[in-house]
C-alpha positions in Angstrom: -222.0 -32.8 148.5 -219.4 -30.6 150.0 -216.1 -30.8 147.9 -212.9 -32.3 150.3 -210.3 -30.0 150.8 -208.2 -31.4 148.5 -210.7 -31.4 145.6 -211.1 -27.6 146.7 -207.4 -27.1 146.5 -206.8 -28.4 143.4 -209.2 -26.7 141.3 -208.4 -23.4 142.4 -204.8 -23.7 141.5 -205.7 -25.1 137.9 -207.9 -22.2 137.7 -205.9 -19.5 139.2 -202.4 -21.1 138.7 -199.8 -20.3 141.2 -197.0 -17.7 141.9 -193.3 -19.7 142.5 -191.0 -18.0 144.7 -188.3 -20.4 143.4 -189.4 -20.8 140.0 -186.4 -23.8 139.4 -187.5 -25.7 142.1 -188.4 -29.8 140.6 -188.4 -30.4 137.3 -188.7 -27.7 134.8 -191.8 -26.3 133.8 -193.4 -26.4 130.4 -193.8 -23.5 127.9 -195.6 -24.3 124.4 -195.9 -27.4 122.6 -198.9 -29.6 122.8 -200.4 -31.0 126.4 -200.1 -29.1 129.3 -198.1 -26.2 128.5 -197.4 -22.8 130.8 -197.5 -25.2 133.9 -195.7 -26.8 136.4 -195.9 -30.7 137.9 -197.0 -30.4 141.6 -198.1 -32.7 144.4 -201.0 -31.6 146.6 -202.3 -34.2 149.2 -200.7 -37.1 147.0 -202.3 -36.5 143.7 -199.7 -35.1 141.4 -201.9 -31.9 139.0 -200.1 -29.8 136.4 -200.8 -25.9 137.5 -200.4 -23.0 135.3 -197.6 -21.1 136.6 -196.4 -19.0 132.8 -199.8 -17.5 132.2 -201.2 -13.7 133.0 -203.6 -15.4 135.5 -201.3 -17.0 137.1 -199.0 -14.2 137.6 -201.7 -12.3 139.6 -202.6 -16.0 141.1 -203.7 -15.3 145.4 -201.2 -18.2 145.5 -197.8 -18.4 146.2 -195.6 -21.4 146.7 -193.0 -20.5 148.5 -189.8 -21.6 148.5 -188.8 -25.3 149.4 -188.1 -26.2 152.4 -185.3 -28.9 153.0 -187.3 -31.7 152.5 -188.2 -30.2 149.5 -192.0 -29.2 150.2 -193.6 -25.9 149.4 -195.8 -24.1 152.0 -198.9 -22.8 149.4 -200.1 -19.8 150.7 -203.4 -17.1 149.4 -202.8 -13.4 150.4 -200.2 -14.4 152.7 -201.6 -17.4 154.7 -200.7 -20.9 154.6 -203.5 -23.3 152.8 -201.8 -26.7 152.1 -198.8 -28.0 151.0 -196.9 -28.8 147.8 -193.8 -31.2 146.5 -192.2 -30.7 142.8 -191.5 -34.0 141.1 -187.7 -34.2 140.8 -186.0 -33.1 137.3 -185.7 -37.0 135.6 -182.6 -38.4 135.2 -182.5 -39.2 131.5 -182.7 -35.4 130.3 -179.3 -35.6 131.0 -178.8 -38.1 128.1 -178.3 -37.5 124.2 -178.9 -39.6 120.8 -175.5 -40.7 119.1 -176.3 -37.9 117.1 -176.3 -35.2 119.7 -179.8 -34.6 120.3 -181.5 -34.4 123.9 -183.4 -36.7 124.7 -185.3 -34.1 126.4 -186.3 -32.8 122.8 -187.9 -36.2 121.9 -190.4 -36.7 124.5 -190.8 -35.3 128.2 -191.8 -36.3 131.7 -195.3 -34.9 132.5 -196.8 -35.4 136.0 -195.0 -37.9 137.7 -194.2 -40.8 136.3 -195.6 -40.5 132.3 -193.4 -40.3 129.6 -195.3 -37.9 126.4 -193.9 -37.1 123.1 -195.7 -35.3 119.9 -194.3 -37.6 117.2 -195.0 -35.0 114.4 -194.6 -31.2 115.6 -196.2 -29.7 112.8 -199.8 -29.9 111.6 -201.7 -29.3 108.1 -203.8 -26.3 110.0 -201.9 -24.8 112.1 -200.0 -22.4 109.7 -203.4 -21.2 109.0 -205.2 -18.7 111.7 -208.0 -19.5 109.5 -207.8 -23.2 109.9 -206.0 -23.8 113.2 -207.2 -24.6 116.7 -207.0 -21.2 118.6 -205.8 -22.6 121.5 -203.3 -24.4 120.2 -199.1 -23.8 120.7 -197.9 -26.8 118.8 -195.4 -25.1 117.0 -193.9 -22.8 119.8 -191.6 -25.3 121.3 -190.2 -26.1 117.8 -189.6 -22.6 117.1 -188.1 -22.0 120.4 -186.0 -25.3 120.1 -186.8 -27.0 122.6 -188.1 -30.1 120.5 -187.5 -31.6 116.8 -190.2 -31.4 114.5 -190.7 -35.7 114.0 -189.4 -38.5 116.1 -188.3 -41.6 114.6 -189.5 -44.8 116.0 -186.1 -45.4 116.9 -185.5 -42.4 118.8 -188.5 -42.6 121.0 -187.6 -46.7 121.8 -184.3 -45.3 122.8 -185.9 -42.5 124.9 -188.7 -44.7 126.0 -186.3 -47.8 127.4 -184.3 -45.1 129.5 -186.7 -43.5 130.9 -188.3 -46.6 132.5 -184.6 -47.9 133.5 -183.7 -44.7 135.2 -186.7 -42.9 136.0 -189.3 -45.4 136.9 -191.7 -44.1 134.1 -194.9 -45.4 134.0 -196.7 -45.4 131.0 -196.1 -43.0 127.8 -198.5 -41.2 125.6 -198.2 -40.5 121.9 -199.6 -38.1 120.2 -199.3 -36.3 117.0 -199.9 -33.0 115.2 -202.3 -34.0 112.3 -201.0 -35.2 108.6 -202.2 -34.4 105.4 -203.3 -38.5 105.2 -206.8 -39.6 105.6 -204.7 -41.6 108.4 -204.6 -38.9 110.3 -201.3 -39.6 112.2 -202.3 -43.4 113.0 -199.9 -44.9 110.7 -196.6 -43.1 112.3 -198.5 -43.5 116.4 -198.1 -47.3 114.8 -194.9 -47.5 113.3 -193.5 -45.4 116.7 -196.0 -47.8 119.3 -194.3 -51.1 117.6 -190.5 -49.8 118.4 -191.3 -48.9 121.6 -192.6 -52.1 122.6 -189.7 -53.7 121.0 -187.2 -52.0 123.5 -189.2 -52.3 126.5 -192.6 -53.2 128.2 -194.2 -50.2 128.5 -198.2 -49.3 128.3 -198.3 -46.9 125.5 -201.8 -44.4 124.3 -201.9 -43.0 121.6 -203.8 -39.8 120.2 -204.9 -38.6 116.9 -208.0 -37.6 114.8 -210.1 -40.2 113.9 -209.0 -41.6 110.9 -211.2 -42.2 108.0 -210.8 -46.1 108.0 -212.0 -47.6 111.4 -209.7 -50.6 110.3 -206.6 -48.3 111.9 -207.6 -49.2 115.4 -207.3 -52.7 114.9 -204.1 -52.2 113.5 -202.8 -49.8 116.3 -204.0 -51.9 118.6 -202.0 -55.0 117.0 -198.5 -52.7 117.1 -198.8 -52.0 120.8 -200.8 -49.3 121.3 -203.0 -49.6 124.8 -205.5 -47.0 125.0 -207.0 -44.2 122.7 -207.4 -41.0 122.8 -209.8 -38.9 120.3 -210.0 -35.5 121.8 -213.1 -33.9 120.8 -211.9 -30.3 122.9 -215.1 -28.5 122.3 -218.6 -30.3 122.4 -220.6 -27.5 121.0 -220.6 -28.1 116.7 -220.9 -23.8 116.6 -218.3 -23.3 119.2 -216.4 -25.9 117.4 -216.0 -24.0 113.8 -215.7 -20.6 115.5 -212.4 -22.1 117.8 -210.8 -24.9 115.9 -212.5 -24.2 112.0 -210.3 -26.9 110.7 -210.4 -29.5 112.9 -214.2 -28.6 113.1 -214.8 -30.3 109.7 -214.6 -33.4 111.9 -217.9 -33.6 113.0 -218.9 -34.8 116.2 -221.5 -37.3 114.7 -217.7 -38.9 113.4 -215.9 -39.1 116.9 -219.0 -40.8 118.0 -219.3 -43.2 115.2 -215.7 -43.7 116.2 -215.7 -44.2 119.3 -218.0 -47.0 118.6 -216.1 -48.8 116.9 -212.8 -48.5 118.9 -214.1 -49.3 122.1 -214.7 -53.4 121.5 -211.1 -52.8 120.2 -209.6 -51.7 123.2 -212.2 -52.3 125.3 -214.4 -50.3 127.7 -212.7 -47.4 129.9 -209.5 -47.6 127.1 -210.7 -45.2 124.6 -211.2 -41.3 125.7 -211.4 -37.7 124.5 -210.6 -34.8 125.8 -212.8 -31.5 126.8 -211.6 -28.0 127.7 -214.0 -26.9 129.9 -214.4 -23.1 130.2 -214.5 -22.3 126.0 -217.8 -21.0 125.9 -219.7 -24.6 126.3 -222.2 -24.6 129.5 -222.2 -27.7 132.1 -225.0 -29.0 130.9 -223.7 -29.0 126.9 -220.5 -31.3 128.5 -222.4 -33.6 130.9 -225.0 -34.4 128.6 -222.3 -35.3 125.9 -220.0 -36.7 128.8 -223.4 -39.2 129.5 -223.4 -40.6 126.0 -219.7 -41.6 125.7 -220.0 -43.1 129.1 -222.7 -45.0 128.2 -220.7 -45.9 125.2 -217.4 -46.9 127.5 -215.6 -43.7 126.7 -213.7 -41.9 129.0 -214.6 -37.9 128.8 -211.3 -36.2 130.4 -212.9 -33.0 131.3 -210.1 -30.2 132.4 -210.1 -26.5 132.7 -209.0 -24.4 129.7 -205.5 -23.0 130.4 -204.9 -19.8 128.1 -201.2 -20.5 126.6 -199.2 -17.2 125.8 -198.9 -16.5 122.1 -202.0 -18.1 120.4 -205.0 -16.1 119.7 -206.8 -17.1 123.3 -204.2 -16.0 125.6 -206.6 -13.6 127.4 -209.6 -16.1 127.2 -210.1 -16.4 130.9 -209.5 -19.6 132.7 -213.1 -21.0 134.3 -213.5 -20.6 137.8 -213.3 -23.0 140.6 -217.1 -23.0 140.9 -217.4 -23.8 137.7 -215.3 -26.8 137.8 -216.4 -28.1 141.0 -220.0 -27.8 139.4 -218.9 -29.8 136.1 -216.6 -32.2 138.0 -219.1 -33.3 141.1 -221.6 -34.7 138.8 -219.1 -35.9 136.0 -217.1 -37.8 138.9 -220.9 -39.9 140.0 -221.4 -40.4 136.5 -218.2 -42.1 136.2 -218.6 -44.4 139.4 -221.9 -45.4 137.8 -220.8 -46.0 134.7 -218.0 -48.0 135.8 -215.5 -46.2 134.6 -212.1 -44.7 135.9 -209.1 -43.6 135.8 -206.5 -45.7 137.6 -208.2 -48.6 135.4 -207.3 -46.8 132.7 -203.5 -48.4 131.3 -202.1 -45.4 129.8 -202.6 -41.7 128.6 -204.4 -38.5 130.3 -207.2 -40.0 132.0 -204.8 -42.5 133.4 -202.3 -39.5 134.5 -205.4 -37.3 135.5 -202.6 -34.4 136.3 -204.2 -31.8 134.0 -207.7 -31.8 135.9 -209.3 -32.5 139.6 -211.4 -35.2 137.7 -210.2 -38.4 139.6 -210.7 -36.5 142.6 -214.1 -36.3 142.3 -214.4 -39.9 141.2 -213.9 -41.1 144.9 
């Protein structure tokens, strides 16, 4: 099937990223930290995508946005010609705001996309002080460094956040995740503790994303203090590629995440647990899809996006996989879904649910 225009557009932007010729226009853009960092919230056709826009790709990207126009879209153009349009979600009114005790609310959680609200309750994590243990990919302590966070969130902090950002900003839903602990909880007691206050302030879907922790009994518990939907992101499917790009987290098996999957799904039900894969690492199509088959059948959502090399870890030169590639992986991945009656706007909070990071939900249609 040939891929729409906009499925076409999209995945060339996540995979080239894009030149700004206004580089403040919309919100601000996102440098380090966890989730989608080096990018910038765009809306192409109606879907809003996170594109790289801080990354060595993207600064030799075919594709400019140019400067916005007064209604506030952004002609995209590749080698000088006009291919579609763009829109920058607005900068949200309650970064404006601070705690009692001075701090930002912009350092306790963020607006990614459009309309979701994401915070990493802990900013630090047992590996990644150790090149020899960490996730190579991974920028979790960048933003701290920089400032630009605090390194753990009370449960207070992120109701307060949380209940302003719905009230002014017409958030969503809001996704928790964590740097991992030294407990064999593996963050799920604090995504709790945080999950409960939120709820407490306001009526707000909430997911929430860690390891998977050695007891199984956690998800019943999460699930009981408010947390919606799930999120165990596997990353990389292949167990080899798995040690040689995240050795510590590798010690996680992938026979585990299944096993645990299993027995969160009847928790939260089917479509309200998922993982996330970084397509472009070094495992094929066929490694992902066959993997992405299994968790479907087992009512797991696999959130397949492309790899985005983030300045300053060890894979900043990794290159990004190419549109092909994605539209390759995605295609089938998106009939798989349909099939398997799963998808993403059913899905009642988290990164499936935003889809901004990949073309996925495009090709679920």
């Amino acid at each position: 099937m040939k891929p729409t225009t906009s499925q076409t557009l999209i995945t060339e932007l996540q995979s080239f990223g894009v030149r700004l010729a206004d580089p403040i226009a919309g919100a601000p853009s996102r440098r380090g930290g966890a989730g989608p960092s080096d990018h910038k919230a765009m809306t192409v056709d109606g879907r809003t995508v996170m594109v790289p826009v801080h990354t060595a790709a993207a600064f030799a990207s075919p594709y400019v946005a140019e400067r916005p126009g007064a209604d506030g879209t952004s002609v995209i153009t590749r080698d000088g010609i006009a291919v579609g349009e763009v829109s920058f979600p607005f900068q949200p009114r309650f970064y404006a705001l601070q705690t009692l005790d001075g701090i930002p609310y912009s350092k306790i959680a963020t607006l990614h996309g459009r309309d979701v609200l994401a915070t990493t309750v802990l900013q630090t994590c047992i590996r990644y002080q150790s090149r020899t243990k960490s996730c190579q990919f991974c920028s979790i302590g960048q933003s701290l460094a920089a400032g630009r966070t605090i390194a753990e969130k009370s449960p207070a902090q992120l109701a307060e956040v949380a209940r302003a950002a719905v009230l002014l900003d017409g958030v969503k839903h809001m996704v928790m995740t964590t740097g991992t602990p030294a407990g064999s909880d593996r963050g799920a007691a604090v995504l709790a503790d945080c999950a409960f206050a939120v709820k407490a302030a306001v009526e707000l879907p909430i997911q929430a994303q860690c390891e998977p922790p050695d007891d199984d009994a956690w998800f019943a518990r999460m699930k009981a203090a408010g947390v919606d939907a799930l999120g165990m992101h596997l990353e990389v499917v292949g167990e080899d590629l798995r040690r040689q790009i995240m050795p510590g987290k590798a010690q996680v098996p992938v026979s585990r995440y299944l096993d645990a999957f299993r027995a969160a799904v009847p928790v939260f039900g089917r479509g309200q647990v998922s993982t996330y894969i970084l397509a472009g690492l070094g495992d094929s199509k066929e490694e992902i899809l066959e993997l992405s088959a299994r968790l479907i059948e087992i009512g797991v959502y696999p959130f397949v996006v492309p790899f985005v090399p983030i300045s300053g870890t060890p894979l900043e030169d990794h290159p990004a996989p190419s549109p092909a590639f994605m539209r390759e992986l995605l295609a089938p991945l998106g009939a798989m879904l349909k099939a398997g009656g799963l998808r993403s706007s059913e899905i009642k909070a988290g990164c499936g649910k935003c889809g901004a990071c990949s073309a996925l939900s495009a090709f679920e249609e």
